[in-house]
N, C-alpha and C positions, 0 to 999 in steps of 0.2 A: 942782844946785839946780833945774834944769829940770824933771828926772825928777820929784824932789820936786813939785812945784806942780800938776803933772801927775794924780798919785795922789791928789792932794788932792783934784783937781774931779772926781775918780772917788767916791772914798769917799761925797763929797756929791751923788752925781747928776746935776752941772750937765754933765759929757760924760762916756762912755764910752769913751776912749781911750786908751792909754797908749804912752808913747816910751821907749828904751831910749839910750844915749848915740852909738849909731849913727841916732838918730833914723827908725828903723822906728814903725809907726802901726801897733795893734791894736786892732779894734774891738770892741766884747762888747754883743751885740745885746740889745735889750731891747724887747719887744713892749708891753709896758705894757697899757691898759686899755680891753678894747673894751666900748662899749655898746650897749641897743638890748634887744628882748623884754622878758623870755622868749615864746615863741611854744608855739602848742597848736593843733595841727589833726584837722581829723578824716580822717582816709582811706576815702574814700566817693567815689574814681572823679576826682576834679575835683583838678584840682592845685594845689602848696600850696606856695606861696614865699616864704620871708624877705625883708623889706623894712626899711630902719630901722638896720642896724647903720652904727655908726660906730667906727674905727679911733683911735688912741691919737695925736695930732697931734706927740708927744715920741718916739712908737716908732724903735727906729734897729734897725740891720742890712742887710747887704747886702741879702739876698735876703728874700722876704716871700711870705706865702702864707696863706692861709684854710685848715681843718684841720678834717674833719667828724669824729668818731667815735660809737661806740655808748657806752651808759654802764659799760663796761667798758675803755673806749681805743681798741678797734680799731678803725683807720682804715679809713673807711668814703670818703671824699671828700676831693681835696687843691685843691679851686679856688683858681688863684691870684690871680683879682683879685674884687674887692667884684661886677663885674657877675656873673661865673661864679659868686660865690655866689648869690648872688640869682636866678641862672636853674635852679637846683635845685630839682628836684620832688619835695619833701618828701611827698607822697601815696605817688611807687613805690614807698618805701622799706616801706611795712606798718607795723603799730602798734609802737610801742614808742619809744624817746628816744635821742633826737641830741644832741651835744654841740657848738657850734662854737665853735672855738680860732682865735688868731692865733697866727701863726708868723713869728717874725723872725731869719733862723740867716742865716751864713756856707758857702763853698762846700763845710767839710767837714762837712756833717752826712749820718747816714748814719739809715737807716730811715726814712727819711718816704717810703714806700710803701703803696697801698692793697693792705689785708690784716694789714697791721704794728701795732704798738702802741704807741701815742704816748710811752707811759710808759717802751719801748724807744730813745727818739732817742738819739742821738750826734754828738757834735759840739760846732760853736760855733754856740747857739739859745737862743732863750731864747719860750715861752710862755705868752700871756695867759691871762687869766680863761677862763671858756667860758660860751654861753650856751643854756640850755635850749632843747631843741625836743621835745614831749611829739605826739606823733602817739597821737591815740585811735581805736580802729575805733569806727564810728558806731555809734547808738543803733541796737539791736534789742532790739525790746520780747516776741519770741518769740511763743507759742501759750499763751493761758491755757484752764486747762479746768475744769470745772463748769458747775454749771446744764444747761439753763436753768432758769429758776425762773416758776414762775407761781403767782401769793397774788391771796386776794379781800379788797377791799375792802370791812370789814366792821367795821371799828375795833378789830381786834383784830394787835397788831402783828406784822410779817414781818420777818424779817430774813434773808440770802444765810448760804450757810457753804457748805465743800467746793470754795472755789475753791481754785487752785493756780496760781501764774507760771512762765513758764518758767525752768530751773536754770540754763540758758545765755545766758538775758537780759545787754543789757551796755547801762551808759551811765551818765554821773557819777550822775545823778537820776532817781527814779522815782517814780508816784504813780499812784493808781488816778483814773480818769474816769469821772464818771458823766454820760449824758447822756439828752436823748429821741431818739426815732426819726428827726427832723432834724439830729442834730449840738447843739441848742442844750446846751451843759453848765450843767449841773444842779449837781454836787456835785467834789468833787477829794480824795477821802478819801485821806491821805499812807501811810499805811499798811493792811496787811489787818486788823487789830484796829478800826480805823476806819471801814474798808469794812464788816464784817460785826457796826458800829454802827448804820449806816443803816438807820433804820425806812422801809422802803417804801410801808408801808399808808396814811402820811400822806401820799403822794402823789396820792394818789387815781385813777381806772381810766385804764390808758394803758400805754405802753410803754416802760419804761426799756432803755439797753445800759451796760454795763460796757465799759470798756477799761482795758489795763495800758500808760502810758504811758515812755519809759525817754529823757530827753533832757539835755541839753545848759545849761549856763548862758544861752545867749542863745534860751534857747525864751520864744515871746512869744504874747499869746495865749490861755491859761490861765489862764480868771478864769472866774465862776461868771457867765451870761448873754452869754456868746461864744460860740462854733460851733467844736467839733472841725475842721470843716473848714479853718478859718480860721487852725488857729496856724502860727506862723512860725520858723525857727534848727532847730534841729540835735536831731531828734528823732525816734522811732520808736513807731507805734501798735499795739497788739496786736489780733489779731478781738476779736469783742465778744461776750459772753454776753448773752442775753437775759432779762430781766425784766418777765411780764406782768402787770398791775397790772387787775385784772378786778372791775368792780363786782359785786355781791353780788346774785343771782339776785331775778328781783321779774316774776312772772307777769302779777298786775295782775289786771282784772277783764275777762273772757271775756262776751260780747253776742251775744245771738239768742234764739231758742227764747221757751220750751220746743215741743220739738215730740211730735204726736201720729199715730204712725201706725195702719193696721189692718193687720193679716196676712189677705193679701190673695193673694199669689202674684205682686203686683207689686212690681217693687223700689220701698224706700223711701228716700229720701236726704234726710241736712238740706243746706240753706242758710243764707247769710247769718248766720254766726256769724263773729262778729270779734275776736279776740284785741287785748289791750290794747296803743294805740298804744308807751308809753310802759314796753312790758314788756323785761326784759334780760336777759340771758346767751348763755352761747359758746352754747347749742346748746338745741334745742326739739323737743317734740314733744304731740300731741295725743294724750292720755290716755282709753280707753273704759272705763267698769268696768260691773258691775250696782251694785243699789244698797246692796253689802255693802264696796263696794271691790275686788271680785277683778278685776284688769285682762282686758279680753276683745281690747282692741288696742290697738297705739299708732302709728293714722297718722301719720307726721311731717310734713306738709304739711298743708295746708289741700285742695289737688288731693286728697289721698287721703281726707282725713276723708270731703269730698263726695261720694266715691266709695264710702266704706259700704254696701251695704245691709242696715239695719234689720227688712226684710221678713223674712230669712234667721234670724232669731236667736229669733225664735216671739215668742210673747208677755211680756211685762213689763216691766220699767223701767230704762233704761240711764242712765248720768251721762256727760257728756261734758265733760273736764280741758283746761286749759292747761298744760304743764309746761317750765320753762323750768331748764337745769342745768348745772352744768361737770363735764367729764372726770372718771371716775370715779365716774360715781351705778352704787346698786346697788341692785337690785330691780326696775328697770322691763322686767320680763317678762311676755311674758302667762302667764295662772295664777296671778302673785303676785299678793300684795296692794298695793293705790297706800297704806296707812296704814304700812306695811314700807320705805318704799324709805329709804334710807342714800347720804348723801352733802349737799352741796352742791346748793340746788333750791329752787323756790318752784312750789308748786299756786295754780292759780286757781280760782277758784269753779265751782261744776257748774250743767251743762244739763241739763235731763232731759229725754228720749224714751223716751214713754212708746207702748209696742208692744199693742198690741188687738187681741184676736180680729175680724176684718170678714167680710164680704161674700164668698166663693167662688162662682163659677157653674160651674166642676167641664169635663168634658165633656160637648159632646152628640154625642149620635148619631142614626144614621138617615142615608137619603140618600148619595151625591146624586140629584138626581132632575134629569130632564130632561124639559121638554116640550115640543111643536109647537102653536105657537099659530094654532089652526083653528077657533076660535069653539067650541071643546070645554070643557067647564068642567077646571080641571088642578087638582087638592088635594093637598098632600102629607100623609104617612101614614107608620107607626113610628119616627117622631122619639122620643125618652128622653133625659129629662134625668138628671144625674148624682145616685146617690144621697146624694151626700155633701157637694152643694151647700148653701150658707146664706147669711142676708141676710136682712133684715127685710121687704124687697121684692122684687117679680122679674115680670119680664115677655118677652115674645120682641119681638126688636127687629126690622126686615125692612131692610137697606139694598140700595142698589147697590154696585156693587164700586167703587167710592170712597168709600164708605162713608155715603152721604145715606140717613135714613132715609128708607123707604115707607109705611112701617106700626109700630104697636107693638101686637100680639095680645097681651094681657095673661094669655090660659090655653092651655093646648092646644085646647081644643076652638075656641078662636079662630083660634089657629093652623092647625088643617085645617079652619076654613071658609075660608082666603082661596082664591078662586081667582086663580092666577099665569096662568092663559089672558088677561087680560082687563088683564093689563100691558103685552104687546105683547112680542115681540124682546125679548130681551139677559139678562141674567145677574142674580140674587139672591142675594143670603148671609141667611142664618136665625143670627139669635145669642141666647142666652140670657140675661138680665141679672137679676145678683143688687144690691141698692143698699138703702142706708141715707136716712133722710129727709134733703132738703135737697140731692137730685140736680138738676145742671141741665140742662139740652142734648139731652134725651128729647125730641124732640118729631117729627114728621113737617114733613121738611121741612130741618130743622138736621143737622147730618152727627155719626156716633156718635164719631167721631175727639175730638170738644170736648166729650162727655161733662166733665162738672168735680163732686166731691162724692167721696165715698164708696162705690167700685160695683165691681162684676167682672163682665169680658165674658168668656161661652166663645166656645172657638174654634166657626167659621161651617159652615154646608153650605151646599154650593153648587147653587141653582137656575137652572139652561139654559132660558130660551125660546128655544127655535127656530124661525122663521117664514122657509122658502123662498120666492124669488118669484123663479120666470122669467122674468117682465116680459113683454114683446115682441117676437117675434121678424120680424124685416123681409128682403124681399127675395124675388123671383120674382113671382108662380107660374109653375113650368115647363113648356113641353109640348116633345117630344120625338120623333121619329118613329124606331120599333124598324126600323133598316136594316143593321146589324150594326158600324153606327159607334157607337165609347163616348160615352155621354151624359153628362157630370159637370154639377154646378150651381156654379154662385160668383154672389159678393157678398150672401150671406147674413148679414147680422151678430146678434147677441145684445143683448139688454137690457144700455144699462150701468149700471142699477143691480139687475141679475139678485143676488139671493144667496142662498145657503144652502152649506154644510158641501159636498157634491159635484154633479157636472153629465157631465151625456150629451144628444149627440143622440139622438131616439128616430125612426124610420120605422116608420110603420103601414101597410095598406091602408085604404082607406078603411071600412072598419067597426072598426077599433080593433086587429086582430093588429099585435105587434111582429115586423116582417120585420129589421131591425137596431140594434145601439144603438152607433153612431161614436163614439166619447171623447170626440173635440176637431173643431176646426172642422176640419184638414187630413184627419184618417176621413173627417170627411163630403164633403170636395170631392174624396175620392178612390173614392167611391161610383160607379158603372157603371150608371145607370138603364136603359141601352140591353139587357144581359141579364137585365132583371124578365119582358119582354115588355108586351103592350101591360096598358093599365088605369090605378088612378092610387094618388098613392102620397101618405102625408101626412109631413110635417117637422114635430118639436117640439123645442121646447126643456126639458130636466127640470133644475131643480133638486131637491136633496133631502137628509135625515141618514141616517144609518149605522142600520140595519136596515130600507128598504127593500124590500118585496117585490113579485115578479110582475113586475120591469123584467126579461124574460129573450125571448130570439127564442120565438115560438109561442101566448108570453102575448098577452094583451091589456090595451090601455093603461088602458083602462076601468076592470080591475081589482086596478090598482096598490093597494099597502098600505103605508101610514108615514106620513112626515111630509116629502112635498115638496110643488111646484108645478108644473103643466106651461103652456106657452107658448100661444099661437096656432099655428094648424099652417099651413104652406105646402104649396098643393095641385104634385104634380110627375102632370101628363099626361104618357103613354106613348100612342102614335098609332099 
């Protein structure tokens, strides 16, 4: 009857035990129902642990134990109490799905070994429920590729195509990003049919980036006027393609001019042309043509335009462009034509310089001439101006060599009457000037450097006044007694404002023979008066220029020939 009663509370649940009439106890374990998860981690380095389960408060059995496997059974972990599960780092384990089971068995169970398979136990056990652990490798969003893309903003719609995700991207969700060049997101297009929905043009000029995002349920963050940088959970960003969003080329209106030059032989340059503040495009450049359109240059600066010279290209009429364009214009070579070029571009309106035959004063020649200003009249003579000279006007100009005029001889024959005797010392330049009415700065007096008008200077000849002066010579007079002791003289000094081109001492006798001519003062105080013998001797000082005649021993001083000056003489008595 016992037995019986026994089996009863079996059959119904209420104990697991049963007795035999020797009154032995047998227990038939029963793990019953654990709760808690399912869990889902991602494996990304940082470790990942169940927390939460709870055990079956009815579970019986001797021994007891926590039971990890893969979703196949093999036992993969046998922690046996709730903390040892719980300190499990479901991260080491790599992607894939964990099982955990309770285990409630008696001392004969056999295979509950890691490596074994749970579906293998033996024994007296009995096992719960299990509960999911889903380990995801984290989002990677991979390498996306296409583009870049660059469209003008011109109302005419753009759209992307040609991208591609990566095959090996992983993560429950994905979606395309669109943002600007800060992160702020712009667009979330869920798919690539969506993505390469988006009209860009309505954007208007600016920068967009693409990205291929691949993340997680708990990604936060991801709303259209947030910041890529900003989101949050469990998620991977791919690079980013770029997309330029370029206004539509607008030159604008080009200021200066017109300008007019002459062909002159001097360089001509514009100034002061200004392209429009408010003109756009990736890239620019300044357009030269004639006035057929054939391009003749295309400075790309403003430095270079101004650096043209106009002088060079002879006579007629050039237009000068603003051209403002994006990658890919064709045509703008020089020798084409600016009504040919193909592409994306906007021309600005034209300058004209307009190039003129002007004024040449050509070469002159003659000269140079040098003179000694000796109260002699000095003229110059076979000057010729160049055949090929022109200008409506023309005159000879006379500066110094800084260029202040002296003179302006309006003919030749004006020109060889000046006498250059009667200017004194120093140096002339002779130039020819050809000029158009409305010259200014001609004048004697004003310096030909600030000429201003329409004109052409030839190159100068150069006129030498030479004017020596030995000045004063100081020091002695000597006398000397002829005893066979050497006589020398000192403290003889020179003018110091003696000048001219070269200098010598000169010794005479006293009627004008040159008995020596000493170079420098040390010749002279190395002179021997003592072997002249008696009588008396005279000291000068010479200056003078380069073809001087008759300074030689035997001559006489008297009839020197050139262009110097001789000193006062110091008498040297011999006794």
């Amino acid at each position: 009857m016992k037995k019986m009663l026994l089996l009863a509370f079996v059959a119904f649940g209420f104990l697991m035990v049963s007795c035999d009439d020797d009154d032995d106890i047998v227990i038939v374990p029963n793990a019953g129902t654990i709760a808690g998860g399912p869990f889902t981690f991602i494996v990304d380095g940082t470790a990942d642990y169940v927390s939460g389960i709870t055990t079956d408060p009815n579970a019986v059995g001797t021994n007891s134990s926590f039971v990890i496997t893969d979703d196949q059974g093999l036992i993969l972990g046998l922690p046996p109490t709730l903390e040892a599960l719980e300190g499990v780092n479901f991260d080491g384990a790599g992607t894939g799905i964990c099982l955990i089971w309770y285990l409630r068995f008696e001392d004969d169970i056999t295979g509950a070994e890691v490596g074994m398979n749970a579906n293998d136990l033996g024994g007296t056990f009995d096992l719960s429920n299990s509960i999911t652990v889903t380990r995801l490798g984290a989002p990677e969003a991979g390498t996306i590729t296409g583009g870049p893309f660059t469209f003008i903003v011109d109302g005419t719609e753009d759209y992307v195509s040609g991208i591609a995700t990566d095959p090996d991207a992983v993560g429950s969700n994905s979606s395309f990003v669109i943002t600007d060049d800060q992160g702020v997101i712009l667009g979330l297009p869920p798919t690539m049919a969506d993505l390469e929905g988006v009209n860009f043009d309505g954007a208007g000029a600016g920068v967009c980036l693409i990205w291929y995002i691949r993340f997680e349920d708990d990604l936060t963050g991801a709303e259209v006027g947030m910041n890529a940088n900003d989101l949050g959970g469990t998620f991977d960003l791919s690079n980013s393609i770029r997309v330029t969003r370029i206004a539509e080329p607008m030159a604008g209106t080009l200021s200066g001019g017109p300008f007019t030059f002459y062909i002159d032989g001097t360089p001509d340059y514009v100034t002061g042309v200004t392209p429009d503040a408010n003109a756009v495009g990736t890239n620019s450049t300044f357009v030269i043509t004639d006035d057929q359109g054939k391009i003749l240059g295309l400075p790309p600066t403003m430095a270079d335009l101004e650096g043209v010279n106009f002088d060079g290209a002879g006579t007629g009429t050039c237009l000068i462009w603003y051209l403002r364009f994006e990658d890919g214009l064709m045509g703008a070579e020089v020798g084409m034509n600016a009504n040919d070029l193909d592409g994306i571009f906007s021309l600005s309106n034209s300058i004209s310089v307009n190039r003129l035959a002007g004024p040449v004063a050509g070469t002159l020649s003659g000269g140079p001439f040098t003179f000694c200003v000796d109260g002699t009249v000095d003229n110059v003579s076979g000057i010729s101006t160049d055949a090929n000279a022109m200008g409506t006007n023309s005159t000879f100009v006379i500066t110094d060599n800084t260029g202040k005029i002296l003179g302006l001889p309006p003919t030749m024959a004006d020109l060889e009457g000046v006498n250059f005797d009667g200017a004194g010392a120093g140096v002339c330049l002779i130039w020819y000037l050809r000029y158009e009415d409305g010259l200014t700065g001609a004048e004697v007096g004003m310096n030909a450097n600030d000429l201003m008008g329409v004109f052409s200077l030839s190159n100068s000849i150069v006129v030498t006044r030479n004017m020596p002066e030995a000045g004063t010579l100081s020091g002695g007079p000597f006398t000397f007694t002829i005893d066979g002791t050497p006589d020398y003289i000192s403290g003889i000094t020179t003018d110091a404002n003696a000048m001219g081109t070269n200098s010598t001492f000169v010794i005479t006798d006293d009627t004008g023979e040159i008995l020596g001519l000493p170079g420098t003062m040390a010749d002279l105080e190395g002179v021997n008066f003592d072997g002249a013998g008696t009588g008396v001797c005279l000291i000068w000082y010479l200056r003078f220029e380069d073809g001087l005649m008759g300074a030689e021993v035997g001559m006489n001083a008297n009839d020197l020939s050139g262009c110097f000056s001789l000193s006062n003489s110091i008498t040297v008595t011999r006794n």
